[in-house]
C-alpha positions in Angstrom: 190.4 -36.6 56.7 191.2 -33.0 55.4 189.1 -31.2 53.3 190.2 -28.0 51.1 187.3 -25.8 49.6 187.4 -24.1 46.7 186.8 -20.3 46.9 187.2 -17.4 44.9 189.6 -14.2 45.2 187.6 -11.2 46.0 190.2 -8.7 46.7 194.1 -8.9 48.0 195.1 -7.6 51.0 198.5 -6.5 52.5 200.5 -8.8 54.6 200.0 -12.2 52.2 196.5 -12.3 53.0 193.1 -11.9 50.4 189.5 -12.0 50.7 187.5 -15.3 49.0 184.2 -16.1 48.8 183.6 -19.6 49.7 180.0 -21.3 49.0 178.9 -17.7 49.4 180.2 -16.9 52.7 183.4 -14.5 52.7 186.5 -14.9 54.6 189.9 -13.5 54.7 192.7 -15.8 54.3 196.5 -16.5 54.2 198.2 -16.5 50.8 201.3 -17.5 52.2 201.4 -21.2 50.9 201.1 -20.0 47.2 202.7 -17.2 44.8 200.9 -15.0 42.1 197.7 -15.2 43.0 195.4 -12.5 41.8 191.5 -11.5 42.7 189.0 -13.7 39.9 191.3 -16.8 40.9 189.6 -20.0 42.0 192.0 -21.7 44.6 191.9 -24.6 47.6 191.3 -23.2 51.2 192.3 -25.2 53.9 192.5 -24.2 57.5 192.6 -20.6 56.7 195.4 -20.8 53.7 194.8 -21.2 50.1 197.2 -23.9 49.2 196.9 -24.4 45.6 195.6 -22.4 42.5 192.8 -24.3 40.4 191.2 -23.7 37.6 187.2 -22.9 37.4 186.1 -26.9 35.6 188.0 -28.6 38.8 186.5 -25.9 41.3 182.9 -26.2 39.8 182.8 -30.3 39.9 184.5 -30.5 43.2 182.0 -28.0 44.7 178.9 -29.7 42.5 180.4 -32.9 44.8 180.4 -31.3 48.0 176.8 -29.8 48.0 176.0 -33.4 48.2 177.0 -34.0 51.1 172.9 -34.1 52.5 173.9 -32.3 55.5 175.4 -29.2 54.0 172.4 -28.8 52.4 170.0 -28.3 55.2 169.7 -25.1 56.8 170.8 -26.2 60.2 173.1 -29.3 59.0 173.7 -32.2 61.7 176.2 -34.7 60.4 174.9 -38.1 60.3 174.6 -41.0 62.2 176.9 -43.0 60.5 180.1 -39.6 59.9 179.5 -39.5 63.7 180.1 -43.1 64.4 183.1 -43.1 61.6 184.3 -40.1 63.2 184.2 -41.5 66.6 186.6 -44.7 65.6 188.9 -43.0 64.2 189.4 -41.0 67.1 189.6 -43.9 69.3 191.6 -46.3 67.2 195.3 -46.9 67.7 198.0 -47.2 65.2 199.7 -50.6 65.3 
């Protein structure tokens, strides 16, 4: 499973790449994947690219959905019992 976060544009760089702010923590990322983007954009980062522009209603529920996730909230966050287990298996299964 892939997860993109939504982030916002702080400031553009040169060389395709910008600074976001993602759940408050800042990072600089590639813009390669996407055209016209501009600082006070809300996009998708995955794996250090923004690969889609979104607007602020599908960035605020999808980030409302991920601070759900009970270990994100906690200071030091341990994934579960059960994501570790799920995570295992899928790891160790083989496509038929």
């Amino acid at each position: 499973m892939c997860l993109a976060i939504p982030a916002t544009v702080l400031e553009l760089y040169d060389n395709n790449m910008a600074k976001v702010d993602m759940l408050g923590v800042t990072r600089t990322v590639s813009l390669d994947m996407i055209e016209g983007a501009q600082a006070g954009n809300w996009v998708l980062v995955h794996a250090g690219f923004v690969i889609e522009k979104i607007d602020e209603d599908y960035a605020k529920e999808t980030l409302e959905l991920i601070e759900q996730i009970p270990w994100l909230a906690e200071t030091n966050p341990q994934p579960s019992e059960t994501f570790l287990e799920i995570a295992s298996q899928a790891q160790t299964e083989t496509p038929t």
